[in-house]
C-alpha positions as CSV (number, residue, x, y, z in Angstrom):
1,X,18.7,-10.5,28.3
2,X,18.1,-7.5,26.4
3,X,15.7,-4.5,25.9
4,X,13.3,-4.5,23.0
5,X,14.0,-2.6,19.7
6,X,11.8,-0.2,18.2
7,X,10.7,0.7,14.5
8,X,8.5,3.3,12.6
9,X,8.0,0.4,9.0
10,X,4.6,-0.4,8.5
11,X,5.1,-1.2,4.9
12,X,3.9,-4.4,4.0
13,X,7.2,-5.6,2.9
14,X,8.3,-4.7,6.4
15,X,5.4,-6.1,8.4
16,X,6.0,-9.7,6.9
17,X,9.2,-10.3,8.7
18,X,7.8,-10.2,11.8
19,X,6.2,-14.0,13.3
20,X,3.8,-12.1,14.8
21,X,2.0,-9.1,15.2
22,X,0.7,-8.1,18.6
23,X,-1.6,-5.2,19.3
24,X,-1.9,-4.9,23.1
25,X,-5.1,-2.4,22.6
26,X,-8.1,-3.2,23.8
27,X,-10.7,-5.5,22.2
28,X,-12.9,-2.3,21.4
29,X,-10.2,-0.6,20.0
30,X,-8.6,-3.2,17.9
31,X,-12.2,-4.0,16.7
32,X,-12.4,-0.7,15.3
33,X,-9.1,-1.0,13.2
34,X,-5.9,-2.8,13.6
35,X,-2.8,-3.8,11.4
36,X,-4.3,-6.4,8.9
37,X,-2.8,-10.1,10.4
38,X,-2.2,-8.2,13.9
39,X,-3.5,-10.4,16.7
40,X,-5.1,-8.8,19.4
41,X,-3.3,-9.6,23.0
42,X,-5.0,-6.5,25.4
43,X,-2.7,-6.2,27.9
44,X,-5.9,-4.2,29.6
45,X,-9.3,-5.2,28.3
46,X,-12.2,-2.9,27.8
47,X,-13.5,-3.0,31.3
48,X,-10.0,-3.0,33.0
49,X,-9.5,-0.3,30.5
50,X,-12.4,1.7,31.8
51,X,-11.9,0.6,35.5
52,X,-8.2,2.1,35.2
53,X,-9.1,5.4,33.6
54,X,-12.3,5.9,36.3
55,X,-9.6,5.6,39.2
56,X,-7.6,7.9,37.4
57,X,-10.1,10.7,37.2
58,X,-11.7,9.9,40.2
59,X,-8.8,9.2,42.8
60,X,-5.3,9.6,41.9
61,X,-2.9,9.0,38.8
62,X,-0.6,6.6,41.6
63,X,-3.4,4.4,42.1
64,X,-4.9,4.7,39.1
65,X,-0.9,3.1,37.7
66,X,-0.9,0.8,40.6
67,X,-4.4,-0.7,39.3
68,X,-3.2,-0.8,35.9
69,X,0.6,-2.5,36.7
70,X,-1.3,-5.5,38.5
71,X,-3.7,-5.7,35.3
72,X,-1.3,-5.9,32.7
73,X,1.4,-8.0,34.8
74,X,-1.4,-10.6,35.1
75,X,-2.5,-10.1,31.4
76,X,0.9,-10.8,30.2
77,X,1.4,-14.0,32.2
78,X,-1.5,-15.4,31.4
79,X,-0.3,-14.7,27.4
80,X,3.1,-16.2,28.2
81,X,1.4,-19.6,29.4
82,X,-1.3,-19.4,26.2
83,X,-0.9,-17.8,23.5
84,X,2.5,-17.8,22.7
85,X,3.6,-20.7,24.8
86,X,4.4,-22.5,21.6
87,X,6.8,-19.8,20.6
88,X,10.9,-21.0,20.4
89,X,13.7,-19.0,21.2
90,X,13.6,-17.5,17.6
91,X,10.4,-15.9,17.6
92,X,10.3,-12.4,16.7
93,X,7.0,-10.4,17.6
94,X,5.9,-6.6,17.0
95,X,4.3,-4.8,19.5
96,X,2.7,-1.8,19.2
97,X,-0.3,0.0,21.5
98,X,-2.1,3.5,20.5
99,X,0.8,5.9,20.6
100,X,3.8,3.2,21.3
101,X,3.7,4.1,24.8
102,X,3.0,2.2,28.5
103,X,0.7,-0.7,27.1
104,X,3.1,-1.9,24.4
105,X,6.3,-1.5,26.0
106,X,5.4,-3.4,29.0
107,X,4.4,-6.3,27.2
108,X,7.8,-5.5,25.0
109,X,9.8,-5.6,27.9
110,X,8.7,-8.7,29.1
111,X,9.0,-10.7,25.6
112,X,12.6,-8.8,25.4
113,X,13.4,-10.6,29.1
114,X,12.1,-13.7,27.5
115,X,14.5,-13.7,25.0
116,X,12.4,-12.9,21.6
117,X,13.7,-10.4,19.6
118,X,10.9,-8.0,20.2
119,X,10.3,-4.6,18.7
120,X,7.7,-2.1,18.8
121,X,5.9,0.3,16.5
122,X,6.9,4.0,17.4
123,X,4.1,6.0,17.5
124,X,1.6,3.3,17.5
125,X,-1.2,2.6,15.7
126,X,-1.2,6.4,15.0
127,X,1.6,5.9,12.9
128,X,0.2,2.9,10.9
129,X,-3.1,4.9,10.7
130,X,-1.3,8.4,9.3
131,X,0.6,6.1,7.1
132,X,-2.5,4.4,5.0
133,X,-4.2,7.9,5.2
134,X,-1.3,8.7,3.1
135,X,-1.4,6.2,0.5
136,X,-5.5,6.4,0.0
137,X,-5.4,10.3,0.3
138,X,-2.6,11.9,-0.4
139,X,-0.1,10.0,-3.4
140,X,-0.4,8.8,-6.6
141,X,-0.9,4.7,-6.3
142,X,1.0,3.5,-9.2
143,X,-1.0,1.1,-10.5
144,X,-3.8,0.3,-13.4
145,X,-7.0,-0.6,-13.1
146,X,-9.4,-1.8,-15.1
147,X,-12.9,-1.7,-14.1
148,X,-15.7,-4.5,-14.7
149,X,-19.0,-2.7,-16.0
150,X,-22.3,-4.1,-16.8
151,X,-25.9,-4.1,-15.1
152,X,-27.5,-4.6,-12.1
153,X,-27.2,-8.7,-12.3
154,X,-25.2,-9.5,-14.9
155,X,-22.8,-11.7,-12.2
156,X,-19.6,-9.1,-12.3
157,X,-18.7,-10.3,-8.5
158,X,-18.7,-13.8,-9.8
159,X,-17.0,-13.0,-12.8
160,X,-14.5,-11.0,-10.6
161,X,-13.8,-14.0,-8.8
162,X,-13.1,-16.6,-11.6
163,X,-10.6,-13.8,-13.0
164,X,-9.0,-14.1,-9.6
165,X,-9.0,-17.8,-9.6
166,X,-7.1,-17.5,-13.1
167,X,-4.4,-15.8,-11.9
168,X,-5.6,-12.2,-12.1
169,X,-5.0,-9.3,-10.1
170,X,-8.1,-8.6,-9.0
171,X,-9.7,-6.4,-5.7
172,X,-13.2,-6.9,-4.5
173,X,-14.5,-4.1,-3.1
174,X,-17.6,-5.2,-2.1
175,X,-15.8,-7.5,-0.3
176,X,-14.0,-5.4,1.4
177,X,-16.8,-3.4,2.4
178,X,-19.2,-6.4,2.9
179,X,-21.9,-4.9,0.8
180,X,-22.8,-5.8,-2.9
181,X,-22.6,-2.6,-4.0
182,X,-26.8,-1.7,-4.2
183,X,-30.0,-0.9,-2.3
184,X,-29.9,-4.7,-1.7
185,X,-26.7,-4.9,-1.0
186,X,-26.3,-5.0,2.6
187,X,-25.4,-9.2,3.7
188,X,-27.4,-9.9,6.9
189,X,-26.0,-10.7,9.9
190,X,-22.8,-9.4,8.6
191,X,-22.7,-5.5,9.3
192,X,-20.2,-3.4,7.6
193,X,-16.4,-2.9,8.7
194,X,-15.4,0.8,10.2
195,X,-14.7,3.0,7.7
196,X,-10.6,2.7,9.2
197,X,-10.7,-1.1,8.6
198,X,-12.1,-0.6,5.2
199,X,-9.5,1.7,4.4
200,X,-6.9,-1.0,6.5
201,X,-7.8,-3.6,4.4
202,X,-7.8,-1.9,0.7
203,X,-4.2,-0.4,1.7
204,X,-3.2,-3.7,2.2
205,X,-4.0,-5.4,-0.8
206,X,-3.1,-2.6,-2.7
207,X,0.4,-3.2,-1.4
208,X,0.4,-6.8,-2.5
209,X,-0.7,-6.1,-6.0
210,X,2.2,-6.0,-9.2
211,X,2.3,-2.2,-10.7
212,X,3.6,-4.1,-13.9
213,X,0.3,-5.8,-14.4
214,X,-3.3,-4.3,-14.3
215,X,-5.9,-5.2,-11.4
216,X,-9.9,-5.2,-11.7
217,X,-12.0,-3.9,-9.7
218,X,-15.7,-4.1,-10.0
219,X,-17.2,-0.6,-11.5
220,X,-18.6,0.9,-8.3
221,X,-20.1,4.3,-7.3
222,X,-17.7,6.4,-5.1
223,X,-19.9,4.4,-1.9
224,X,-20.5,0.8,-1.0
225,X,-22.8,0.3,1.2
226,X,-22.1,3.2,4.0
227,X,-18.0,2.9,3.3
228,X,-17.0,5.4,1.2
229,X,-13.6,4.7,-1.3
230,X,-10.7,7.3,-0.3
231,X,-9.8,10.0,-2.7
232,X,-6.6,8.1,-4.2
233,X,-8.5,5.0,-5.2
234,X,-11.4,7.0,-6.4
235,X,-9.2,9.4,-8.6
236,X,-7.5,6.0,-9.9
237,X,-10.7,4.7,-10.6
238,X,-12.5,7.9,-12.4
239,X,-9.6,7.4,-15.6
240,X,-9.7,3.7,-15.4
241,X,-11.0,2.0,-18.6
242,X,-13.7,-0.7,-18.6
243,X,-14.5,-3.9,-19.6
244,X,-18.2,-4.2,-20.3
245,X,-20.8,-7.5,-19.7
246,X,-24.0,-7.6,-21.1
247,X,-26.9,-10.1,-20.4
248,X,-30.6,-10.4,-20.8
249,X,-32.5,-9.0,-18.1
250,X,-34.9,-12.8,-17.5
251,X,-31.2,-14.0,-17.2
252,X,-30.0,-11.5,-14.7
253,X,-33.6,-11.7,-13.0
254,X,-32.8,-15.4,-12.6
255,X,-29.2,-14.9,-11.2
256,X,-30.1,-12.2,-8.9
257,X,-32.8,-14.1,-7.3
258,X,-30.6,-17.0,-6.8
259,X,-27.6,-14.5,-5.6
260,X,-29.9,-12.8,-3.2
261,X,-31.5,-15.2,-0.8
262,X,-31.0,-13.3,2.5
263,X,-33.5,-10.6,1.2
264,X,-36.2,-12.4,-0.5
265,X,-36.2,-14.5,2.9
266,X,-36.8,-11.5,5.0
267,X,-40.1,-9.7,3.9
268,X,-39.4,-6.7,6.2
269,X,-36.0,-6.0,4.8
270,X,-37.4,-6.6,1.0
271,X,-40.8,-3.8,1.7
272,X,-37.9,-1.8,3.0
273,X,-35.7,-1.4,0.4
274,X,-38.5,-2.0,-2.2
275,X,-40.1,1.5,-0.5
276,X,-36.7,3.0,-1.1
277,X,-36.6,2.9,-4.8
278,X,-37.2,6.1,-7.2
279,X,-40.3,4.0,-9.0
280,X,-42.9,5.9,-11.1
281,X,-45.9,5.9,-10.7
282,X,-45.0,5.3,-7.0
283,X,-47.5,3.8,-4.9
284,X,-49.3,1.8,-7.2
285,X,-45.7,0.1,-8.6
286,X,-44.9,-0.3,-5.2
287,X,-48.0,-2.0,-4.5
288,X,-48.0,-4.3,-7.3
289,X,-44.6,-5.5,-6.3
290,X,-45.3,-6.5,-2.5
291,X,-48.2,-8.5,-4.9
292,X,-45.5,-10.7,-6.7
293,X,-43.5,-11.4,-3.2
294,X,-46.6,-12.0,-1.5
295,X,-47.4,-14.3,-4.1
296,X,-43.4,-15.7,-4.6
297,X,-43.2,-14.2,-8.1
298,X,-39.7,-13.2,-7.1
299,X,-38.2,-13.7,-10.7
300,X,-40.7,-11.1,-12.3
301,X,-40.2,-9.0,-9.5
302,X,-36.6,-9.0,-10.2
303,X,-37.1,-8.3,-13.6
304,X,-39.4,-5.2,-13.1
305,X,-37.2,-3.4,-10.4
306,X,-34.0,-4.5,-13.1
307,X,-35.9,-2.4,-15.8
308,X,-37.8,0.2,-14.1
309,X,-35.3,1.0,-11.6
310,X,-31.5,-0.4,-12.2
311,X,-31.6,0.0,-16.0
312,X,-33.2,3.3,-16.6
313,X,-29.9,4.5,-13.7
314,X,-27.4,2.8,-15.2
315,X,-28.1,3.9,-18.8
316,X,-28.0,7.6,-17.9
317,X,-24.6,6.8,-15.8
318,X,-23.3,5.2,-19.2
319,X,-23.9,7.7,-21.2
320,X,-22.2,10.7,-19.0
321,X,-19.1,8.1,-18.8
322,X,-16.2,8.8,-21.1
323,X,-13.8,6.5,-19.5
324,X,-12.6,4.5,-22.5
325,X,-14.2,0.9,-23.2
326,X,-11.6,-2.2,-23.8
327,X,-14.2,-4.6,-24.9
328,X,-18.1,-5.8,-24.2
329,X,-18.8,-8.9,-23.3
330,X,-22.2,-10.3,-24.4
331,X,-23.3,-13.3,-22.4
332,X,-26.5,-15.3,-23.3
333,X,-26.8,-16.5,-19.9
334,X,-25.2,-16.3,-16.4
335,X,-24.8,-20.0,-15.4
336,X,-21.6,-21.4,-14.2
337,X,-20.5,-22.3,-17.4
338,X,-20.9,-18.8,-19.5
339,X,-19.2,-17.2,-16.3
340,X,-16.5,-19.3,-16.7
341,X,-16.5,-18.5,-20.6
342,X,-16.7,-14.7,-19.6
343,X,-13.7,-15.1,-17.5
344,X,-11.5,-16.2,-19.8
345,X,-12.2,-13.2,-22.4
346,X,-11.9,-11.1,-19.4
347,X,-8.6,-12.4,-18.5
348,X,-7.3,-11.9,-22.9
349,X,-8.3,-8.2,-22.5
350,X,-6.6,-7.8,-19.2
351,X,-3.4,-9.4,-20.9
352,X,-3.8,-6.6,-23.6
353,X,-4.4,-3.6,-21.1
């Protein structure tokens, strides 16, 4: 029998070794940000959590421990007989807790007794957490990116995707953040990740990506949604040159009606971000408009919020932006097959970048 290790590498390279990564937290806690691939084996849950902190404060730190050992001993059993019942002599698990303390070294000690050759994370999540707060805010991130521009639906998430499915390096942001990236952007019943796990997950594909070849990104403001893009990735992303797509607004009226079908289902969340718009002459647009949904005219909606609203923004973004331009792709229309098309010249520039 032996004692388990420990370790302070959270690198990805370093993370990958391990057969599994445990996080003994509690569900609220890992649900809030965790190690990307970590699976999440409380060793107290959030009530037992609670229930062993109230004793504490209330009655006494021996009782409060004594509460807390029964908890955790039966937590751990239960783990042994489910979760990793499967597991063979061989298996090699990290543990790690908040600060690397009580939690994560019982359930270390008792994988150690096992047999598995168990370490766990010094420090915690604290130390996973000061380490991607150091690659999104403090250091260079050594790689290039090359943004993909256009307007308000001209299919650049799409687009993004078929670049990926070609072998690109590419990151979606608004995936990340689940949010497309607009006033209509948020993806019901899907609410956005905590600012932590947003930042979790980008440092993690980061990490993955090849400095030696160039990754696109969507061309996004410095927020999606409510997540906000660290100062690293921002700084990156402010000298990153662009690739350009260009469509005709009944095409992108068309595509974003079809790309959007959570909001035009839901009149309440369409009047509310319709009233959110900076529209002139105000009421009287804003009136005609809840005419065309009312009435189902949601492609000539589309169109008149594209060119009253997105176009009018994007044009005075373009012109104050002197990132340099690799190309512009002009697309008659934004079906599957012109996306595909648009991919591919996408995917030439990239290999000239």
């Amino acid at each position: 029998m032996s004692n388990p290790g420990v370790t302070e590498a959270v690198d990805h390279a370093s993370l990958t070794q391990y057969d599994m990564i445990i996080d003994v937290r509690s569900p609220g806690e890992f649900a809030e940000d965790h190690i990307p691939g970590a699976v999440n084996l409380p060793v107290l849950d959030n009530d037992e959590r609670a229930i062993v902190g109230t004793t504490y404060v209330q009655e006494s730190r021996f009782l409060a421990r004594r509460i807390g050992a029964a908890l955790v001993a039966k937590n751990i059993g239960r783990y042994l007989g489910g979760a990793l019942a499967d597991m063979g002599p061989n298996f090699r698990p990290l543990v790690y807790c908040w600060r690397g303390g009580q939690r994560s070294n019982s359930m270390a000690l008792v994988l150690a007794q096992v047999g598995w050759r168990t370490l766990v994370l010094q420090g915690g999540y604290k130390t996973y957490r000061r380490a991607v707060q150091r690659r999104l805010y403090d250091i260079d991130l050594g790689l290039r990116f090359v943004l993909l521009d256009g307007g308000t639906g001209c299919g650049k998430t799409a687009i993004l995707n078929r670049v990926k499915a070609m072998g690109g390096q590419v990151i979606d942001l608004e995936g990340i953040a689940r949010h497309r990236g607009s006033l209509f952007g948020a993806i019901a019943g899907m609410p956005q990740p905590s600012q932590k796990w947003f930042e979790s997950c980008l440092a993690d594909q980061l990490q993955r990506m090849d400095p030696k070849r160039p990754v696109l990104l969507e061309a996004e403001s410095n927020k999606i949604g409510n997540r906000t893009l660290p100062p690293s990735m921002w700084k990156a992303m402010e000298a990153a040159p662009r690739i350009q797509l260009s469509a005709p607004v009944d095409a992108r009226s068309a595509y974003l009606v079809g790309a959007y079908p959570d909001v035009i289902a839901d009149r309440d969340l369409l009047e509310a971000v319709l009233s959110r718009l900076e529209v002139y002459p105000g009421r009287k647009q804003l009136a005609n408009w809840r005419s065309l949904a009312d009435a189902g005219e949601f492609q000539e909606l589309a169109r008149q919020v594209v060119e009253r609203h997105y176009d009018p923004s994007y044009a005075r973004h373009s012109r104050n932006d002197h990132r340099p331009k690799l190309g512009v792709i002009e697309m008659a229309g934004i079906d599957e097959a012109r996306r595909e098309a648009a991919a591919a010249q996408v995917m030439g520039m990239l290999s000239e970048a």
